[in-house]
N, C-alpha and C positions, 0 to 999 in steps of 0.2 A: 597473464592473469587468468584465474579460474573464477567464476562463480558458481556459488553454490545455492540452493533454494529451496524452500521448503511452504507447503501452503499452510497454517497453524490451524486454521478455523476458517468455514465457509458455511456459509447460510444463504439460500436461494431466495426465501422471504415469501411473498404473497403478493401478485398484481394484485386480487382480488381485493384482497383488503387493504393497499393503497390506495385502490379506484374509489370505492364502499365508504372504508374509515375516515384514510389519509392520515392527519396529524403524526405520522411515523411508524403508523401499524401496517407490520406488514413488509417491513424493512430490510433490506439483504446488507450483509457487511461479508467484509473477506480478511481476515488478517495474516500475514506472510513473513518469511523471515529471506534474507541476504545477503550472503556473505561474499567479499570479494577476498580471493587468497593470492598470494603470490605464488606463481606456480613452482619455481625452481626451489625455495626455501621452503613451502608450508608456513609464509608470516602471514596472518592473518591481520587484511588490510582495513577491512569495513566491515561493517556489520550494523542493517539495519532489521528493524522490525517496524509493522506498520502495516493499519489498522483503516479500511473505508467501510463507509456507511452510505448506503444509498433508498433514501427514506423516501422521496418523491416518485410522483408517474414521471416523472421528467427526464431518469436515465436508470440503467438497473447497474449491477454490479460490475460487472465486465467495463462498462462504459468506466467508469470511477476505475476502474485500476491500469487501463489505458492511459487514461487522464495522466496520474500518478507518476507512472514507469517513463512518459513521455517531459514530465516538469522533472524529475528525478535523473532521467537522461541530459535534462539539459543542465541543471546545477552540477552534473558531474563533471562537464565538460569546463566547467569553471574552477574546479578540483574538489576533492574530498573534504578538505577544510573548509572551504565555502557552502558545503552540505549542510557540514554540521553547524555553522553559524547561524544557516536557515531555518535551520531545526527548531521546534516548537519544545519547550521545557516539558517533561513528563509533569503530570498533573497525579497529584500523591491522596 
C-alpha cells in the first residue's frame, strides 16, 4: 500500500490573541488530504480530507493533528469501512 499526502491549508494562528481575546481569536487550523493506493494496481483505496481547529491556549495545531492521525490510526486498524461509518456527514 502507498500513501500519498498533501497539506491543503495551514494557519499558525496567534498565542497572543488566544491569551488577550480567547473566545477563538487567534485560532490555528490545518487542513490535509490522504490518500491510501494500492501499490501493484494504482486502485485507489481511501481517501480522506480533513480539517482541525485549534482555538484554545490549551493545545496549538500540531497537538490536534497528532491527536487525529493517532484515533484515525486506530479506526484503521478496525478497517476502512469502520472509518467511514465513524465519519461525521459533511455539513452542506
Amino acid at each position: 500500500m502507498l500513501v500519498v499526502g498533501r497539506i491543503v491549508d495551514c494557519n499558525a494562528g496567534s498565542k497572543a490573541a488566544k491569551w488577550i481575546v480567547g473566545m477563538g481569536a487567534g485560532a490555528s487550523n490545518a487542513t490535509w488530504d490522504l490518500k491510501f493506493i494500492d501499490r501493484s494496481s494504482g486502485q485507489l483505496l481511501l481517501a480522506v480530507h480533513h480539517r482541525a481547529i485549534s482555538g484554545t491556549t490549551m493545545s496549538e495545531i500540531d497537538d490536534k493533528i497528532i491527536k487525529w492521525l493517532e484515533e484515525f490510526g486506530e479506526t484503521l486498524k478496525e478497517g476502512a469501512a469502520r472509518a467511514y461509518e465513524k465519519g461525521k456527514p459533511v455539513k452542506e
